[in-house]
N, C-alpha and C positions, 0 to 999 in steps of 0.2 A: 244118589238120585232116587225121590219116589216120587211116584204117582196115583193118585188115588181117586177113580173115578166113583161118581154119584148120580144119580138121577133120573136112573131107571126107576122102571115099573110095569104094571099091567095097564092099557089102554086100547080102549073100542078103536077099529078101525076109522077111518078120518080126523082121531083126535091126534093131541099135542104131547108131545115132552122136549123135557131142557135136560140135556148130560152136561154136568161137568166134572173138569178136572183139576185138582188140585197137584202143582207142582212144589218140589223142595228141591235142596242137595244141588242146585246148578242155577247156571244165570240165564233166570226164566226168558229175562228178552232178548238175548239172544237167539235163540236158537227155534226153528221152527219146530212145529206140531203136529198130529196128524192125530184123527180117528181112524179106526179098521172094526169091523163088525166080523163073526163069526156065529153062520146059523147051522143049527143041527145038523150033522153031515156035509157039513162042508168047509171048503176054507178059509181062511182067512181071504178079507177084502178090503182094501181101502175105500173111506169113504168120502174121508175130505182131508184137508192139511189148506196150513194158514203158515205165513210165512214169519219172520220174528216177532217184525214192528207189526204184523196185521193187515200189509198194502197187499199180499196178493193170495189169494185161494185159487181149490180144485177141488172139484168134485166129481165121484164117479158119476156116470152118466143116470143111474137108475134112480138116484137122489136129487140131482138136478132142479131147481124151481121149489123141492120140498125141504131142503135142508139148510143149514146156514151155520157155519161152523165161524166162533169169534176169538178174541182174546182181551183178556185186560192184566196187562204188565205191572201193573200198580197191586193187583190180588194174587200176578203168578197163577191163573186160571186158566182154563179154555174150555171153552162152549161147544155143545152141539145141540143147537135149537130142532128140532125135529116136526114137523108140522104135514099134516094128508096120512096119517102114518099106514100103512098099507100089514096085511099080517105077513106078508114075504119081507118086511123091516124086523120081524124079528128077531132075535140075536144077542148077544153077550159083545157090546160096547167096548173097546178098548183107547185108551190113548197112548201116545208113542212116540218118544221123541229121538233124533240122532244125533249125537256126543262123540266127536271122535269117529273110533270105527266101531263103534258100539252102539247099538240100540237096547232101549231101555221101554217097557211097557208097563203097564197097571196090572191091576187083578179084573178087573172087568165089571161091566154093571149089565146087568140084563133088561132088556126091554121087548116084551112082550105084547103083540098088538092081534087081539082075539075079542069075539064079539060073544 
């Protein structure tokens, strides 16, 4: 299994980014998804999660309205569209999926929102 996220960066406060994830090694549609975010001193968070096929999402509440987490089974991908970005979004991006009894996560992409 890997995973390998992309699509951080540095952005002003109210702007946009797109994270994705690139999945291998398992059968991408099956199995749901999730993002978790991790900022300076603190813990880990979930943020969203998208279920196989893409029929249901969650989100944590602080995200809500600003975020939008996708998938497309055909690329084996998933999205975290990020939009209003606030600098309390900032953080090291993960994706994560669960196999068994096993969880599996990326290396992380960082996203930074400072003006």
């Amino acid at each position: 299994v890997q995973l390998v996220e992309s699509g951080g960066g540095l952005v002003r406060p109210g702007g946009s980014l797109r994270l994705s994830c690139a999945a291998s090694g398992f059968t991408f549609s099956s199995y749901a998804m999730s993002w978790y975010r991790q900022a300076p001193g603190s813990e880990r968070e979930l943020v969203a999660s998208i279920s196989s096929a893409g029929c249901s999402t969650n989100y944590a509440n602080s995200v809500k309205g600003r975020f939008t987490i996708s998938r497309d089974n055909t690329k084996n991908t998933v999205y975290l569209q990020m939009n209003c970005l606030k600098p309390e979004d900032t953080a090291v991006y993960y994706c994560s999926t669960w196999i068994g009894r096993l969880d599996y996560w990326g290396k992380g992409t960082l996203a930074t929102v400072s003006s």
